[in-house]
C-alpha positions in Angstrom: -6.0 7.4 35.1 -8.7 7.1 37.5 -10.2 10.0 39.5 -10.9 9.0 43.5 -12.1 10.9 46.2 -11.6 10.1 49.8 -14.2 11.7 51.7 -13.2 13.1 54.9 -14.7 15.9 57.7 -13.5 19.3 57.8 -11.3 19.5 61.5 -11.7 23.4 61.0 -8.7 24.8 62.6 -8.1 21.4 64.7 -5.6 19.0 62.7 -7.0 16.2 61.3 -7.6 13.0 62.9 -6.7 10.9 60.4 -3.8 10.5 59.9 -4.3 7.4 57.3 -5.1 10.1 55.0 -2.4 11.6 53.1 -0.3 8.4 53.0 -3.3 6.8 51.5 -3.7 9.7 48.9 0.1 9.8 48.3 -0.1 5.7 48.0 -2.9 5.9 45.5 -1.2 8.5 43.4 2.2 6.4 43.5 -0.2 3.5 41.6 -1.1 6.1 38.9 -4.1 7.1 40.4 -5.4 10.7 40.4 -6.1 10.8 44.2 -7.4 13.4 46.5 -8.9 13.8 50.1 -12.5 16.1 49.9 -14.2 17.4 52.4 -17.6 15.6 52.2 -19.4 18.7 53.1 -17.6 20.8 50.6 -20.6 22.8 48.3 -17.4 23.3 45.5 -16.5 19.9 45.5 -17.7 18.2 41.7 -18.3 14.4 43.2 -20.0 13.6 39.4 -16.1 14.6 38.0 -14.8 11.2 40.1 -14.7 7.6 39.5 -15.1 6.6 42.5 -16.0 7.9 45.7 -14.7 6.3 49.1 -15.9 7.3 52.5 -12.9 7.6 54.5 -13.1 9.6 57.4 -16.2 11.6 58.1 -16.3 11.0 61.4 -18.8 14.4 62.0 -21.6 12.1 60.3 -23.4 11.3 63.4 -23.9 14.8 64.6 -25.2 16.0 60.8 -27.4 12.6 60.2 -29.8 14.1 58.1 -27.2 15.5 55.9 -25.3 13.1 55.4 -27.2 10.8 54.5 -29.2 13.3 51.6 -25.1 13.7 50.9 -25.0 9.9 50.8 -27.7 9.5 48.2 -26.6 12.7 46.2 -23.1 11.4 45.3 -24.2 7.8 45.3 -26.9 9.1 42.0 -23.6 10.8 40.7 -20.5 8.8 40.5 -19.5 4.8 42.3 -19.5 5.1 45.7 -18.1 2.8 48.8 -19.7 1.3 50.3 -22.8 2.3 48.1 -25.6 4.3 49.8 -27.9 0.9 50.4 -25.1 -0.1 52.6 -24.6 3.1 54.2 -27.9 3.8 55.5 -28.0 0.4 56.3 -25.2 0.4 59.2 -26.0 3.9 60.5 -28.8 2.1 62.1 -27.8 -0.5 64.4 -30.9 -2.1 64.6 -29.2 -4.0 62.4 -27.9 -6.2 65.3 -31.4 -7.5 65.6 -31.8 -8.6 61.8 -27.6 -10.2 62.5 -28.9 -12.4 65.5 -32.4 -13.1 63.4 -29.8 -14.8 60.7 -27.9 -16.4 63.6 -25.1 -13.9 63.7 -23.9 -14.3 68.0 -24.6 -10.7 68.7 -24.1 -8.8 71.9 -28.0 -9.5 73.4 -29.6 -5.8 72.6 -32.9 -4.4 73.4 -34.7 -0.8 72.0 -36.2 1.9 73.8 -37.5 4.2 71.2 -39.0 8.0 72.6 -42.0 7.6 74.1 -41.6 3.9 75.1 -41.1 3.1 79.1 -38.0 2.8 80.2 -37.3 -0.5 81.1 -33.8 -1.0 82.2 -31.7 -4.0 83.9 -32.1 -4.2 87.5 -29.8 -7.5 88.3 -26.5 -6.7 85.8 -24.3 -4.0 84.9 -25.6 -2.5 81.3 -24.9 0.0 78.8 -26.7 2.5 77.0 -25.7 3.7 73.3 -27.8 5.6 70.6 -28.7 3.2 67.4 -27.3 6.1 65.4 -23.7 7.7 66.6 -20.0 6.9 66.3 -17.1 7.4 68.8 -18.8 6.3 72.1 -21.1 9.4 71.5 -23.8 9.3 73.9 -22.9 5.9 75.5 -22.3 5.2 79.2 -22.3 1.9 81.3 -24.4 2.2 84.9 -24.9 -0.5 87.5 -28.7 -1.1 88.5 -28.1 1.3 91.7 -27.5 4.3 88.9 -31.1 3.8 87.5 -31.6 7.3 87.8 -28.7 8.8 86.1 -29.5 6.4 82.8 -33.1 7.5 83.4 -31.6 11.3 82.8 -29.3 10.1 79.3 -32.4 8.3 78.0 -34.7 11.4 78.5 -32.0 13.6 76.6 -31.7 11.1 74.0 -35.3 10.7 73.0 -35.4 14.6 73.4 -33.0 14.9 70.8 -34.7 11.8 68.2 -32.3 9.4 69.5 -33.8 5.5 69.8 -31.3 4.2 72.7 -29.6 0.9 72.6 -29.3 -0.8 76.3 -27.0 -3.9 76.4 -25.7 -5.7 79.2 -22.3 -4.7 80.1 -19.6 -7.4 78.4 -17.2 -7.8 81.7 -14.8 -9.9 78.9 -13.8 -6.3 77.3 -12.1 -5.6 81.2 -10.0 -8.5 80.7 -9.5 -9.0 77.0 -10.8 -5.7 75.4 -12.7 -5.7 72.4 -11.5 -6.8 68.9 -11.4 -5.0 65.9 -11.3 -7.1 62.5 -10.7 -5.0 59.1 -12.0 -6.8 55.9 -10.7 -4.3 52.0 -11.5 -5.9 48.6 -13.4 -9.1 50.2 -10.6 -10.0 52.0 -9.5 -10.0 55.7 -6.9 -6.8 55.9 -5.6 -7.0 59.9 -7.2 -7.2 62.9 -6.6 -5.0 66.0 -7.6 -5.1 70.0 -8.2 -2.2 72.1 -9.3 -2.0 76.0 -12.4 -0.8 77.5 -13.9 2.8 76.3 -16.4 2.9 79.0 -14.8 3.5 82.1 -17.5 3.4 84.9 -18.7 6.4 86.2 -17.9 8.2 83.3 -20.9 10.7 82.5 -22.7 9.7 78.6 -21.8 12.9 77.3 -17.9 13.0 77.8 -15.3 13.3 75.6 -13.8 9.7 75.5 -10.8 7.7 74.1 -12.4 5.5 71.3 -9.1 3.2 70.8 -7.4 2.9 73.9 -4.3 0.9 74.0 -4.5 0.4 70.4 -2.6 -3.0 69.9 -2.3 -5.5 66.6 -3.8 -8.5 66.9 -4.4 -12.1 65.2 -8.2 -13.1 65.2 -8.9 -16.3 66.1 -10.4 -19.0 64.0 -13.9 -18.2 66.2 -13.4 -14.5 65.7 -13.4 -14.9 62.1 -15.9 -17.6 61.9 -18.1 -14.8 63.8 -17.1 -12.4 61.6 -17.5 -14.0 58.1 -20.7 -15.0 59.0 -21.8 -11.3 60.2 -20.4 -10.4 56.7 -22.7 -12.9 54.9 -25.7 -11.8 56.4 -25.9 -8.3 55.5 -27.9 -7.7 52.5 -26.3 -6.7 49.8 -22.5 -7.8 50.7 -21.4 -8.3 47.4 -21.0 -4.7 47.1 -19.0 -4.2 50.3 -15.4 -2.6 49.6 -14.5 -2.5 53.5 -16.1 -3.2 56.4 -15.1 -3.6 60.3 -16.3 -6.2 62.5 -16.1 -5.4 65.8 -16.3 -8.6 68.4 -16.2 -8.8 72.2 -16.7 -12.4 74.5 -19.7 -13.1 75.7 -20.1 -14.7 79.2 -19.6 -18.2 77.9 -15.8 -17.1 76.8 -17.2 -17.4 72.8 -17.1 -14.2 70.3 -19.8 -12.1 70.1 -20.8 -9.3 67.5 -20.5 -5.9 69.1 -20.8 -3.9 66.0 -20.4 -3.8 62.2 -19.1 -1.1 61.1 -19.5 -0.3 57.3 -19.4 3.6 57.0 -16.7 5.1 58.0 -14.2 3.1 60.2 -11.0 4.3 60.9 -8.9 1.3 59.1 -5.7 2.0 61.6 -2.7 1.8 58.7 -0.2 3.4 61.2 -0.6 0.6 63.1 -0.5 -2.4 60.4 2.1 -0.2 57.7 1.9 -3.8 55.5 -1.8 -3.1 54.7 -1.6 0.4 52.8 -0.7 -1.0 50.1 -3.1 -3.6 50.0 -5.9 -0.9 50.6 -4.4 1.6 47.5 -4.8 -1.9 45.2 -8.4 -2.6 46.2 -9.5 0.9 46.0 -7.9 1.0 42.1 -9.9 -2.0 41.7 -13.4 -0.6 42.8 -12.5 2.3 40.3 -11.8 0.5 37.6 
């Protein structure tokens, strides 16, 4: 019987927000496996006693970077873990975008302002700004060329705090036909979901915001997952992937574009597509055995 761990953050006296969780555990356990959800900051917890490891669900990461990611490399010396730390510390930088659209990969055009650098922002187009390093729209707000000066206040707090910023032009498409979320367990495409705009304008960079709004199942395209296989290829190391997200949004010319990749942590949405838990339980045995 296999030992598994699904790694998860500590909500304190909040409930937790996924709610994936203990039907996943209770799935696993139904399929003979010796399943349970761990706090991945938890100094009891004995990650060397477990088979395998799977990062679930801690969605605190980005605040606790440092951490996590000597967290990342303990358990990842210990026991299996998924995706393995190369991986991980691979996608918690999204200058990975730039290395994607170097291989061909349509990308979501980016540019990098790292501290120190002069801040040269879009004066003809709406655009956003995003850390490389963060999850749940943290730190991310879209501006129009007459808000230069309130970006020019997010990017000083950002490189005050370490943070390189991210500044893409504003995809209008996700307005009309929101962005799209595609779910890949075990090498093999799960379900696929769409979701409307996060960035509402005028909403200030360090709200609270809704990360899946009107949450909705959807069936990718044959573009989308053309787009989203061959994002998949390029990342070194793929072989190795158990899950991964690929998050797509149309460009200007209609066509798919790669908004992120999401390999860490991404919430995989089984409320919504109740066929795929079972799926998930069967590749996770797998990546134990």
């Amino acid at each position: 019987m296999p030992r598994i761990a699904l790694a998860t953050y500590d909500p304190g006296t909040e409930p937790g927000k996924d709610s994936d969780l203990p039907e996943l555990v209770r799935a696993l356990r139904a399929a003979g496996a010796g399943a349970e959800a761990r706090y991945w900051d938890d100094p009891e917890a004995d990650w060397a006693g477990y088979d395998l490891v799977v990062i679930r669900s801690t969605w605190d990461y980005s605040w606790r970077a440092e951490e996590f990611d000597a967290w990342v490399e303990r358990v990842g010396a210990l026991t299996r873990l998924a995706n393995p730390a190369p991986l991980v510390r691979w996608s918690t930088d999204k200058r990975y975008l730039g290395e994607l659209a170097a291989a061909g990969v349509p990308t979501v055009p980016t540019r990098y302002i790292a501290p120190g650098e002069p801040a040269d922002l879009p004066a003809d187009h709406e655009y956003v700004i995003k850390p490389t390093s963060g999850a749940g729209a943290r730190f991310a707000a879209r501006y129009t060329p007459d808000e230069h000066e309130t970006a020019l206040r997010q990017l000083a707090r950002m490189h005050a705090e370490g943070f390189t910023a991210m500044v893409q032009p504003y995809m209008a498409g996700i307005d009309v036909d929101g962005e799209r979320a595609l779910q890949f367990f075990g090498g093999e495409l799960l379900h696929a979901s769409r979701k409307g705009a996060v960035l509402a304008p005028g909403t200030p960079y360090d709200a609270d915001k809704v990360a899946h709004p009107g949450l909705e199942p959807w069936r990718p395209t044959e573009a989308e997952l053309a787009v989203a296989e061959k994002a998949l290829g390029a990342v070194p190391g793929a072989d190795a992937l158990l899950y991964a997200r690929v998050d797509l949004v149309d460009g200007a010319d209609g066509e798919p574009r790669l908004m992120e990749l999401e390999l860490v942590e991404p919430n995989l949405f089984l409320w919504l597509h109740p066929g795929s838990l079972e799926r998930v339980a069967q590749a996770i045995l797998a990546a134990a055995s």
